[in-house]
Residue, then its C-alpha position, 0 to 999 in steps of 0.5 A: x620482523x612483524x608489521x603492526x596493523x597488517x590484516x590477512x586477506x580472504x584466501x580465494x577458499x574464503x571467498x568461494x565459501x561465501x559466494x555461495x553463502x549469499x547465494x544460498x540466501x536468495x532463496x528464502x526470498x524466492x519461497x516467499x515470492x513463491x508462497x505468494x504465488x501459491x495463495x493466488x492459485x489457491x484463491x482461484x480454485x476456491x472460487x473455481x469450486x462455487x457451484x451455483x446450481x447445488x444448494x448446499x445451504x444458505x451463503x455457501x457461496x459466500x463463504x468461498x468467497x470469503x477464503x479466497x479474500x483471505x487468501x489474497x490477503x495472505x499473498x499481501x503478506x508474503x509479498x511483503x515479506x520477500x522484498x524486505x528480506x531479499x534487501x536485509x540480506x543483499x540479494x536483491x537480483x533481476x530474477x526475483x523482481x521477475x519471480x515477484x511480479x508473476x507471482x503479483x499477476x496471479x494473486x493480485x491480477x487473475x485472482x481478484x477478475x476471477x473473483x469479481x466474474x464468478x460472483x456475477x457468474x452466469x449460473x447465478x443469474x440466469x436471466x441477466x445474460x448481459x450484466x453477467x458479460x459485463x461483469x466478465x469483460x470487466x474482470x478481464x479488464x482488470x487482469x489485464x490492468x494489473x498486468x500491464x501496471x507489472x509490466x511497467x513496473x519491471x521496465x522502470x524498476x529500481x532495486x535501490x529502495x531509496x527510489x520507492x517512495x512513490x509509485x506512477x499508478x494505483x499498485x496491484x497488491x492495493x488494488x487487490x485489497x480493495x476487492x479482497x476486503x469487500x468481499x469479506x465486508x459483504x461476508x461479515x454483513x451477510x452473517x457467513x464466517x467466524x466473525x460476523x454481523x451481531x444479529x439485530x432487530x433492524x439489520x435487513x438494510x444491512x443484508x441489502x447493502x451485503x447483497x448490492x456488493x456483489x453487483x458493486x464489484x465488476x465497477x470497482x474492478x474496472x476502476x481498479x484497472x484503470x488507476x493501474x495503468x494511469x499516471x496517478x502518484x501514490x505514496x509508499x506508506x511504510x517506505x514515507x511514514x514508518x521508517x526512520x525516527x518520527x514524532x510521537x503522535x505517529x504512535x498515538x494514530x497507529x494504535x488508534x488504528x490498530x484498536x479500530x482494525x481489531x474491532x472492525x477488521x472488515x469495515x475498516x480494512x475496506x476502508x483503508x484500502x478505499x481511501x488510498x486507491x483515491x488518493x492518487x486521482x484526489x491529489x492530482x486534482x488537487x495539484x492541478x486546481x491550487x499548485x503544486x505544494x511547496x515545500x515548508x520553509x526553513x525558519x530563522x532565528x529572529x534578528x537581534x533588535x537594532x540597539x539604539x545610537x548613543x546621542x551625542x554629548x553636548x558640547x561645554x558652554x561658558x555663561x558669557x557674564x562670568x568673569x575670567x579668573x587668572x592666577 
C-alpha cells in the first residue's frame, strides 16, 4: 500500500551534510572581509615608505600616495562584496559583521589619518612644526571618528537588509573615498601616475590647485570625522536606488555617469564622494528650514461629472373655449 503525495524526510546524515555545507560558505565571505583588511594594511605601509628627505626624483611622494588611494579603493570593493555574498548565501553571522567593521577601522579608519598625516609629514615641512601637529591631531581625530561610527554601527546593526536604507551618520567606506580620491585628484594635476593631466600651455593654476591638496586634507579629515559620529541621514544608494524595477530614466543617468567617470575618473570620483558626504548636513538643513517632506499623495480617478436631473413633464391643459364632444 503507497500513499500518494507522501515526501522522505532528510535523514539526520543529509542534514549533517549540509550544516557544514553552509558553514563551508561563510568563508568565502569572510576572505573578502579579509582582502579588505589586507588593502588598508598595504595602504599604510605605502605610505609608511614616503621618505621626505631623499630626493629620488620629482613627485615620488605623490606617487605613494597615489597607490595607497588605490588601494583604499580597493578595500571599497571587497567590502562590497563580502556583504552581498555573505546575504546570497545565508550566512550572515555576528562574527563576520565584527570581522567586517575591524577590517572597516584599518582601511577606512587608520589608513586614510595616515595618509592625511604623512602628506603634512614634519619631514616635508621642517619649519612649520605647528601646521604639521595640526594636521597629526586631525588625522588622529579622524581615525578615532571613523572607529567610533563602527562601533555604533555594531551596537545597532541589523542583519536584515530591509533595515539599510539609511544610515545615522556619514559611513566610513565614503568617508574614505572622499580622501582617497583627492589624493588621487592631486596626483592626476600634478602629472604623477599613468594617467595624468595633458600638459598645457596655461596649467601652472592647476599644479597650485594640486599642491594647495595637500594642506586641503587635515580640514577635510576633521570634517570627515565629525560627520561619522553626527546624527546626520544619508541614503543607502544602491539599497534606495539600484534595486528593484525602476524607470527608464535611471539608465539614461547611469550611463551618463558612467561616460563621465571614464573620462574623468579622478575629477569625478572626488566629485561624487564630495557631494554625498554633504548630503546628510544639507538635507538636515533643509528639513529643518521648510518641514519634513511629505509623502506624494495617492491620485483618484476624476469623479463621473453629475448627470443633469430630468425636467418635469408639464401636465396636460385643455383650452377652456373648446367645446366637450360626447358620443
Amino acid at each position: 500500500m503507497s500513499v500518494s503525495g507522501s515526501k522522505k524526510r532528510p535523514s539526520s546524515r543529509w542534514k549533517r551534510r549540509r550544516e557544514r555545507a553552509q558553514k563551508g560558505l561563510s568563508i568565502l565571505p569572510s576572505l573578502l572581509t579579509l582582502g579588505n583588511g589586507i588593502c588598508g594594511i598595504a595602504a599604510i605601509i605605502k605610505v609608511a615608505k614616503i621618505q621626505w628627505n631623499v630626493l629620488d626624483g620629482p613627485y615620488h611622494w605623490a606617487l605613494n600616495l597615489r597607490e595607497a588611494a588605490l588601494l583604499i579603493l580597493l578595500g571599497m570593493v571587497f567590502d562590497m562584496l563580502d556583504g552581498r555574498v555573505a546575504r546570497l548565501t545565508r550566512t550572515t553571522s555576528d562574527f563576520g559583521g565584527q570581522l567586517d567593521s575591524l577590517s572597516d577601522a584599518i582601511t577606512f579608519g587608520v589608513a586614510p589619518g595616515v595618509l592625511t598625516i604623512m602628506a603634512n609629514a614634519e619631514a616635508r615641512f621642517t619649519e612649520h612644526h605647528f601646521w604639521t601637529k595640526v594636521a597629526w591631531v586631525f588625522g588622529v581625530a579622524y581615525a578615532c571618528g571613523a572607529i567610533a561610527r563602527l562601533a555604533r554601527f555594531n551596537v545597532d546593526n541589523d542583519h536584515d537588509e530591509k533595515a539599510h536604507l539609511e544610515f545615522k551618520g556619514l559611513p566610513s567606506p565614503a568617508a574614505a573615498g572622499v580622501i582617497a580620491t583627492l589624493v588621487l585628484l592631486q596626483s592626476y594635476l600634478l602629472g604623477t601616475g599613468s594617467h595624468a593631466f595633458p600638459a598645457l600651455p596655461d596649467s601652472s593654476w592647476l599644479t597650485t590647485i594640486g599642491t594647495d591638496i595637500t594642506f586641503l586634507l587635515p580640514f577635510v579629515a576633521l570634517g570627515l570625522g565629525y560627520l561619522m559620529v553626527s546624527k546626520f541621514r544619508y541614503v543607502h544608494l544602491a539599497n534606495r536606488y539600484l534595486k528593484g524595477r525602476k524607470p527608464f530614466w535611471y539608465l539614461r543617468v547611469v550611463f551618463v555617469g558612467g561616460v563621465c567617470l571614464a573620462l574623468l575618473p579622478e575629477l569625478f570620483g572626488a566629485l561624487a564622494f564630495g557631494i554625498f558626504a554633504l548630503t546628510g548636513p544639507v538635507l538636515a538643513w533643509r528639513t529643518r528650514l521648510l518641514g519634513p517632506v511629505a509623502p506624494p499623495a495617492t491620485e483618484t480617478p476624476p469623479a463621473a461629472p453629475a448627470q443633469p436631473a430630468p425636467a418635469p413633464a408639464e401636465p396636460a391643459t385643455t383650452p377652456a373655449s373648446q367645446p366637450a364632444t360626447g358620443i
